[in-house]
C-alpha positions in Angstrom: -27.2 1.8 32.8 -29.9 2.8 34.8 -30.8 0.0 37.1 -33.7 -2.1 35.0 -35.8 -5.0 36.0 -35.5 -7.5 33.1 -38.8 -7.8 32.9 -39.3 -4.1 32.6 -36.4 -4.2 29.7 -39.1 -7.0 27.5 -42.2 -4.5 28.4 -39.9 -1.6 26.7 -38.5 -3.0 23.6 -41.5 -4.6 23.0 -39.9 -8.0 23.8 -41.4 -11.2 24.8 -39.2 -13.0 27.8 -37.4 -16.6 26.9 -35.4 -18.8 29.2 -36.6 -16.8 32.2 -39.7 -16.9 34.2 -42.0 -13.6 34.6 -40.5 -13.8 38.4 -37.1 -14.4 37.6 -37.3 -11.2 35.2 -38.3 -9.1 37.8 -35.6 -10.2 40.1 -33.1 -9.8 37.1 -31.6 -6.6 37.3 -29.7 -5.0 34.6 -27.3 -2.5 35.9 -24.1 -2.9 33.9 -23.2 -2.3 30.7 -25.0 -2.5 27.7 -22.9 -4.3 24.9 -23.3 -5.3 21.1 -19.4 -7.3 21.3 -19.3 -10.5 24.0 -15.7 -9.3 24.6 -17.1 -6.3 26.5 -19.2 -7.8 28.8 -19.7 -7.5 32.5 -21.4 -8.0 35.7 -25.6 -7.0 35.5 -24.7 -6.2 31.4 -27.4 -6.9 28.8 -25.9 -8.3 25.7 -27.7 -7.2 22.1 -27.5 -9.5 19.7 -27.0 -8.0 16.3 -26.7 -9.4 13.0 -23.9 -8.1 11.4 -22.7 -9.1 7.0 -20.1 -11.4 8.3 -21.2 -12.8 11.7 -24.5 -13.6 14.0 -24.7 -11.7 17.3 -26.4 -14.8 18.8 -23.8 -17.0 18.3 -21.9 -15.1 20.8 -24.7 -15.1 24.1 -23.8 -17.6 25.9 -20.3 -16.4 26.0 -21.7 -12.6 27.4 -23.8 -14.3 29.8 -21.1 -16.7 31.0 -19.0 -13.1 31.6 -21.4 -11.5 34.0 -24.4 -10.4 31.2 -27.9 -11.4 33.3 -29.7 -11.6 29.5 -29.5 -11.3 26.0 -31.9 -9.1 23.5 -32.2 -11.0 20.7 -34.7 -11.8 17.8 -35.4 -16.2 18.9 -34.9 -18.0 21.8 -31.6 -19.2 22.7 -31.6 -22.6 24.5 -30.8 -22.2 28.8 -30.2 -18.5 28.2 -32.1 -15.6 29.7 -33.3 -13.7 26.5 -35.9 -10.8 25.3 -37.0 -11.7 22.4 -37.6 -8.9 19.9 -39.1 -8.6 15.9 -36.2 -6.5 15.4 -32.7 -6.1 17.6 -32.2 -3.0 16.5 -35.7 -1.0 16.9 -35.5 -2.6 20.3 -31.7 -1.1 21.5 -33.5 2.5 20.1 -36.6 2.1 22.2 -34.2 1.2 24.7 -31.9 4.2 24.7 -34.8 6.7 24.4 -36.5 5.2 27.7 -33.0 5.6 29.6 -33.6 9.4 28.6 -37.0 9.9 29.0 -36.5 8.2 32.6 -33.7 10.5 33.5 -35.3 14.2 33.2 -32.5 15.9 34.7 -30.0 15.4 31.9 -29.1 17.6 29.6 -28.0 15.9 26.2 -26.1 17.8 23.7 -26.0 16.6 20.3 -23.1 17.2 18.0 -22.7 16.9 14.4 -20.3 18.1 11.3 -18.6 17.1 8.5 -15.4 16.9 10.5 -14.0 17.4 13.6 -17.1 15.7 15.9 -15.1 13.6 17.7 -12.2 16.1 18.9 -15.2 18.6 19.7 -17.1 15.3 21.7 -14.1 14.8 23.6 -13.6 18.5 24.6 -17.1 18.7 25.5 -17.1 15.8 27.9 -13.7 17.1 29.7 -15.5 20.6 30.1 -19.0 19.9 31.0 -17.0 17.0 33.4 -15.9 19.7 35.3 -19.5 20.7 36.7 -21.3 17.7 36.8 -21.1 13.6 36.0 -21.0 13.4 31.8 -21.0 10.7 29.7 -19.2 10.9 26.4 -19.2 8.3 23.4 -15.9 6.2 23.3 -13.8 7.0 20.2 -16.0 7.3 17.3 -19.9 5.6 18.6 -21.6 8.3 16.1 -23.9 5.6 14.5 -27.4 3.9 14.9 -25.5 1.3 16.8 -22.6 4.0 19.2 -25.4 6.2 19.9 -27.8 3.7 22.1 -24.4 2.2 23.2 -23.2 6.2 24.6 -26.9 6.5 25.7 -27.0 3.3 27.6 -24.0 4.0 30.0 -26.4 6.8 31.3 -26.1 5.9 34.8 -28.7 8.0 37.8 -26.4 10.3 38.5 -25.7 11.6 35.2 -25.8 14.9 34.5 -25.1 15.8 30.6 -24.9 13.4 28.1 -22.6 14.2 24.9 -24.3 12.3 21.7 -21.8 12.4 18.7 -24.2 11.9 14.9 -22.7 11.1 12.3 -24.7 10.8 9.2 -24.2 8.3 5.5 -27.8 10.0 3.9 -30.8 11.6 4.4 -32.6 10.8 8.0 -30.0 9.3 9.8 -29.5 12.2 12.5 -33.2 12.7 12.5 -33.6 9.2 13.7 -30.2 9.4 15.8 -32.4 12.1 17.5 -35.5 10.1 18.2 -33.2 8.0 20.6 -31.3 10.9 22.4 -33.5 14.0 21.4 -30.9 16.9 22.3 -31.7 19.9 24.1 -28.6 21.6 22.9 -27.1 21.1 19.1 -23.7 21.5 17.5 -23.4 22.0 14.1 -19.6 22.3 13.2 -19.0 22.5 9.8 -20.7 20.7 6.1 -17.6 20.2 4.1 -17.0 16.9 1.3 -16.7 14.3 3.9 -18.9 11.4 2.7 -19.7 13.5 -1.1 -19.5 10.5 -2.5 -22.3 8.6 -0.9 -24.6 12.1 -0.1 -24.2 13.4 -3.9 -23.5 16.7 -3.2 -22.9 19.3 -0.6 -25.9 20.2 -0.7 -27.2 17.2 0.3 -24.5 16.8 3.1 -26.4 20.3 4.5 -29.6 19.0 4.4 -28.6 16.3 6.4 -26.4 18.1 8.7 -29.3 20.6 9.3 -31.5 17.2 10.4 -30.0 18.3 13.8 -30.9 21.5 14.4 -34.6 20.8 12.8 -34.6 18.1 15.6 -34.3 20.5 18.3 -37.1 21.9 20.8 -38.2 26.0 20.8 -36.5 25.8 24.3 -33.4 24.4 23.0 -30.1 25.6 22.0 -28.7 25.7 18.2 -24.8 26.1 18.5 -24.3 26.9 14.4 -20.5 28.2 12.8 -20.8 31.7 11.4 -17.8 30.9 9.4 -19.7 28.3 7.7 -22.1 29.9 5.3 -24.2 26.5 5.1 -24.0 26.3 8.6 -25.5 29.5 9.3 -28.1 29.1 7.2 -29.6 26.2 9.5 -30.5 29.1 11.8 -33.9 29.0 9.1 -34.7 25.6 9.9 -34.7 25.4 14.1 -37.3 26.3 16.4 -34.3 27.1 18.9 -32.6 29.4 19.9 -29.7 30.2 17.8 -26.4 31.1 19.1 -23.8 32.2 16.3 -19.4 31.0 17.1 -16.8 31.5 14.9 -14.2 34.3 14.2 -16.8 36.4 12.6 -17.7 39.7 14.1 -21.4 39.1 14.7 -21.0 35.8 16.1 -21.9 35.8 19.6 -19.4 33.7 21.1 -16.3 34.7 19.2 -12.6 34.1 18.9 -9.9 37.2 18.4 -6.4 37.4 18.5 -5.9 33.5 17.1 -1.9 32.3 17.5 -0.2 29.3 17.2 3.1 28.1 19.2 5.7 26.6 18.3 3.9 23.3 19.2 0.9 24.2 17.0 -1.3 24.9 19.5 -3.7 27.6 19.3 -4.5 31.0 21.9 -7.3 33.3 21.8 -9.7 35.6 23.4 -12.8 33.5 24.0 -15.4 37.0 23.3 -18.8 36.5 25.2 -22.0 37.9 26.3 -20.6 36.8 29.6 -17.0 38.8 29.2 -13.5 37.7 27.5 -10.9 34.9 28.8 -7.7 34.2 27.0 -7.3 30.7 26.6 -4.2 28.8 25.5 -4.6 25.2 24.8 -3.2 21.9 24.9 -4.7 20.6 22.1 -2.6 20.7 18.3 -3.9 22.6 15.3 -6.0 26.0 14.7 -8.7 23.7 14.0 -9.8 23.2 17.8 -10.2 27.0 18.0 -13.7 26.8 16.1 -14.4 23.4 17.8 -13.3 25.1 21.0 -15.9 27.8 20.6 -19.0 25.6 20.4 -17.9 23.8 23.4 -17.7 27.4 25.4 -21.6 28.1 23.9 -22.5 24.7 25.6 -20.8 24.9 28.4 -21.9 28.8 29.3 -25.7 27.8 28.0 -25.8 24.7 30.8 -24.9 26.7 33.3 -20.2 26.7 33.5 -19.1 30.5 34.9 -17.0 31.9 31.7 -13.8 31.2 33.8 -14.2 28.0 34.1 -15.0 27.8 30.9 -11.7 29.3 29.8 -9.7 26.7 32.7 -11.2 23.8 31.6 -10.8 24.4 27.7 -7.0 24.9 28.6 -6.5 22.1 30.3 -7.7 20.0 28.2 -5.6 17.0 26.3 -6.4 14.3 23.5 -8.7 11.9 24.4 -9.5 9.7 21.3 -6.5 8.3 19.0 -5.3 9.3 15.9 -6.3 12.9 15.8 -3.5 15.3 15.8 -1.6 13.0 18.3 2.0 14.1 18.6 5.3 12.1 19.1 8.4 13.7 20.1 10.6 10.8 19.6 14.1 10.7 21.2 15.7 11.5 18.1 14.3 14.7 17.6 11.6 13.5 15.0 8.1 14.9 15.9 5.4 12.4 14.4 1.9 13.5 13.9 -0.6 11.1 13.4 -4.0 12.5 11.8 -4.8 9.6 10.0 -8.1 8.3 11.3 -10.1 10.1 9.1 -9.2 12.5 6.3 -11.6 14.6 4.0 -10.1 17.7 1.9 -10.9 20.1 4.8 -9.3 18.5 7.5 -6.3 17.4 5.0 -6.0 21.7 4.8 -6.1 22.2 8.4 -3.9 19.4 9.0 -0.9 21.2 6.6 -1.4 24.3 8.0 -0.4 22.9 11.4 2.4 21.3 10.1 3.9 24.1 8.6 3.7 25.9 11.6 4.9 23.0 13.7 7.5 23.2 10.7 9.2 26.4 10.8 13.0 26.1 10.9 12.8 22.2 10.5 12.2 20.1 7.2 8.3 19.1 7.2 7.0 15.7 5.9 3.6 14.7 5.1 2.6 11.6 4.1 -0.6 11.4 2.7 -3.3 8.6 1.9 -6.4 8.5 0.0 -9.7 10.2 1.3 -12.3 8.4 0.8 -15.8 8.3 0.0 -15.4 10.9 -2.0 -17.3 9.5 -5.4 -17.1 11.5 -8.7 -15.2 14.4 -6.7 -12.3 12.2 -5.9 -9.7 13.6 -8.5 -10.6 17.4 -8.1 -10.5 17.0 -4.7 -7.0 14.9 -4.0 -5.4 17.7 -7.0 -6.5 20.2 -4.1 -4.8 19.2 -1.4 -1.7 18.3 -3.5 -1.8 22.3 -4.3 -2.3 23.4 -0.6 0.9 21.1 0.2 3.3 22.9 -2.4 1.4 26.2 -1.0 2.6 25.4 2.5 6.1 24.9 1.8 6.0 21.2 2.9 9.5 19.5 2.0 8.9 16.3 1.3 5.6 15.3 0.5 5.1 11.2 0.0 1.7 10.2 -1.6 0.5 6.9 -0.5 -1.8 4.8 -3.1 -3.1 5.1 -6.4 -6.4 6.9 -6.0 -4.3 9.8 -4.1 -2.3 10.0 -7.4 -4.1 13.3 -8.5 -2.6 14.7 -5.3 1.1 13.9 -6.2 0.3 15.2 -9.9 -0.9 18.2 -8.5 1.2 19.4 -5.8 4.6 18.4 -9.1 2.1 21.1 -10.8 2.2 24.1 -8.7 6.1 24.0 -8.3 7.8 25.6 -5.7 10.7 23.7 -3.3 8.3 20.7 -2.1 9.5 17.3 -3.5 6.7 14.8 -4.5 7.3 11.4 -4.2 4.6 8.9 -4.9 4.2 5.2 -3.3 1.7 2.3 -4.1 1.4 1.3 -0.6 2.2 2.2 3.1 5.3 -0.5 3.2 6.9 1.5 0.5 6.5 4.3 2.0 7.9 3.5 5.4 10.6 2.0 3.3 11.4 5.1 2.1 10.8 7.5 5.5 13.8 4.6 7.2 16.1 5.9 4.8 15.8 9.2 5.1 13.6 10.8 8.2 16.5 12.2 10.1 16.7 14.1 13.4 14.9 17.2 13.4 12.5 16.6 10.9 8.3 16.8 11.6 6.7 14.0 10.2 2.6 13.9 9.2 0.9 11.2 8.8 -2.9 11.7 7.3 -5.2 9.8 5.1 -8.7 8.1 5.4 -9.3 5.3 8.3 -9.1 2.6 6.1 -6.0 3.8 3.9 -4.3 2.5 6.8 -1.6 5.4 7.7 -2.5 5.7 11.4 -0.8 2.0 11.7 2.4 3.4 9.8 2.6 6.5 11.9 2.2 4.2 14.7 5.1 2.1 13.8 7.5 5.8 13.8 6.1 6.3 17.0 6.1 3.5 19.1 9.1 2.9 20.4 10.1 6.0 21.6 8.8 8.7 23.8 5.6 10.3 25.0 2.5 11.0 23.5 1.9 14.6 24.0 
């Protein structure tokens, strides 16, 4: 964090100072990290003391403190500790984060949002803008009231972009995301049915996506899909400039001449009003093509020369787990694990990876339940059991009982694929010992909290590389 009197940290959250004097407080510097979990503590660290459904932030302060934290933000006094005390711990961390901005007016913070694919597109962003300049990124998935104060607090004086990933469960949640990091430059990748359980509707999920681009200055940048018909329509609602990516022929920074290898992995002409570059990347799946493009907008609208650009986008690898992350296993079995997050886009662009991956071998998937996806559950599961049997895939194991519409589906449409369908992931990894043989390409995709990414953990593990 930017280097902070204490006592300046209680005169911006609002905060009253506890266990300190007004002396000590200005001698107090916070300069380390700012934290929510004691575990992650460290030298000049402030430790926020949330209050969580199963367990009280507070009771864990005196174990920050004792590993290097000089304070604690809290909402009451804790006895011999160092506190700022605060009505609320929250408002306080966003008051927080927005003064680490506002006291850095050099950076350039780029907000990214989307129904799926945010945190692949984060991660590329922060390995290309990295290439020109210090850039702070969120670790893994920090998309939330709580990971965006925590990306915005590592914001260090030397910082020159800062990557905010918003993620959104209903209406005004990226809109106050924004308040804390207000962006300069916004990515809008995609509204699909991630979340259509909670949001109600597609519809909804727009409105909510478009929160973004609303939020941005008339000096600012709106990155907006062209592919996306809900996504181009956001260009209504900014004051920004709008720059159009996608594969469609008015979008300004456009891709032509898509291909996969053998691998999976995509190349293209990146087409912009700078010139072309081909670009072949490292990254799996004709997905990252379109999250590949916004990140070349960014990158060209903060200043990057088109070839670096182009350089940079190739040589980047993953960076956050289970997300396309490929296994080739001594054996000859390739295991791709996709299952931190699954909606019925990102279940389609996942199977048409793996049957490219797939040619001349026998393709697996083994899909889990998508979540959070409300009244639209059924309809949605029966559609990616029919885009399975449309792929070809060989063996297709459905994992749980919700995803049953996708086994009953996919037996529907025909064709060569055989459906097999499992209560639980131990049956399934039953099953996939007995007969996952040499050769074979293995997928493994389903909602976090189905639990897959542990089973295609367990078929990766103990062999090789992670590519």
């Amino acid at each position: 964090m930017i280097p902070t009197p204490l006592a300046e940290v209680a005169v911006l959250t609002g905060g009253r100072l506890a266990g300190v004097t007004e002396d000590e407080a200005r001698a107090l510097l916070v300069d380390g990290p700012v934290v929510t979990d004691s575990r992650e503590a460290g030298p000049g660290g402030l430790y926020v003391a949330r209050v969580g459904e199963h367990a009280d932030g507070h009771d864990y302060a005196a174990a920050a403190l004792r590993d290097g934290c000089v304070a604690a933000l809290t909402t009451r006094p804790l006895e011999g500790l160092p506190c700022v005390v605060v009505a609320d711990t929250q408002d306080a961390f966003a008051a927080l984060a927005r003064s680490v901005v506002d006291r850095s007016p050099g950076l350039a913070v780029v907000g990214v949002t989307g129904s799926s694919g945010k945190t692949s597109t984060k991660d590329l962003l922060g390995e290309v803008l990295g290439t020109a300049g210090a850039t702070i990124a969120p670790v893994g998935s920090y998309n939330s009231e709580v990971g965006v104060p925590l990306t915005v607090c590592r914001v260090a004086p030397d910082t020159r972009f800062l990557v905010v990933e918003m993620g959104a469960r209903g209406a005004g949640h990226i809109a106050y995301l924004a308040t804390m990091a207000p962006p300069r430059v916004g990515v809008v990748l995609n509204v699909g049915t991630a979340h259509v359980g909670e949001f109600g509707s597609r519809e909804a999920i727009a409105r909510a996506k478009s929160e973004l681009p609303a939020a941005l200055p008339a000096d600012g940048l709106a990155v907006l899909n062209a592919d996306d018909p809900a996504v181009r329509a956001m260009a209504e609602v900014t004051p920004a400039r709008v720059v159009l990516v996608g594969e469609a022929e008015d979008a300004q920074v456009r891709a032509t001449d898509v291909a996969l290898d053998a691998a999976g992995r995509p190349s293209f002409v990146l087409r912009t009003p700078d010139g072309s570059a081909e670009v072949t990347m490292g990254l799996v799946g004709r997905h990252h093509v379109g999250n590949a493009l916004a990140v070349a907008a960014v990158a060209l609208e903060l200043g990057l020369a088109l070839p670096d650009v182009a350089e940079a986008l190739a040589a980047a690898r993953p960076r956050s787990r289970w997300r396309m992350e490929v296994t080739e296993r001594r054996d000859g079995v390739t295991v791709v694990n996709d299952a931190y997050n699954a909606n019925a886009d990102s279940m389609r662009a996942a199977l048409a990876t793996l049957e490219r991956m797939g040619e001349g071998r026998r393709t697996w998937a083994v899909l889990g339940t998508m979540l959070e996806l409300g009244e639209e559950s059924d309809a949605l599961h029966a559609e990616v059991g029919t885009e399975a049997a449309a792929r070809g895939v060989d063996e297709l194991v459905v994992v749980g009982a919700a995803a049953r519409p996708l086994a009953d589906a996919a037996r529907a449409a025909g064709g060569e694929t055989r459906v097999r369908h499992v209560e639980d992931a131990d049956a399934a990894e039953t099953l996939l010992r007995a007969e996952l043989r040499a050769g074979d390409v293995a997928l493994f995709k389903s909602s976090r909290d189905a639990g897959l990414r542990w089973l295609g953990d367990r078929f990766a593990s103990t062999e090789e590389q992670t590519t």
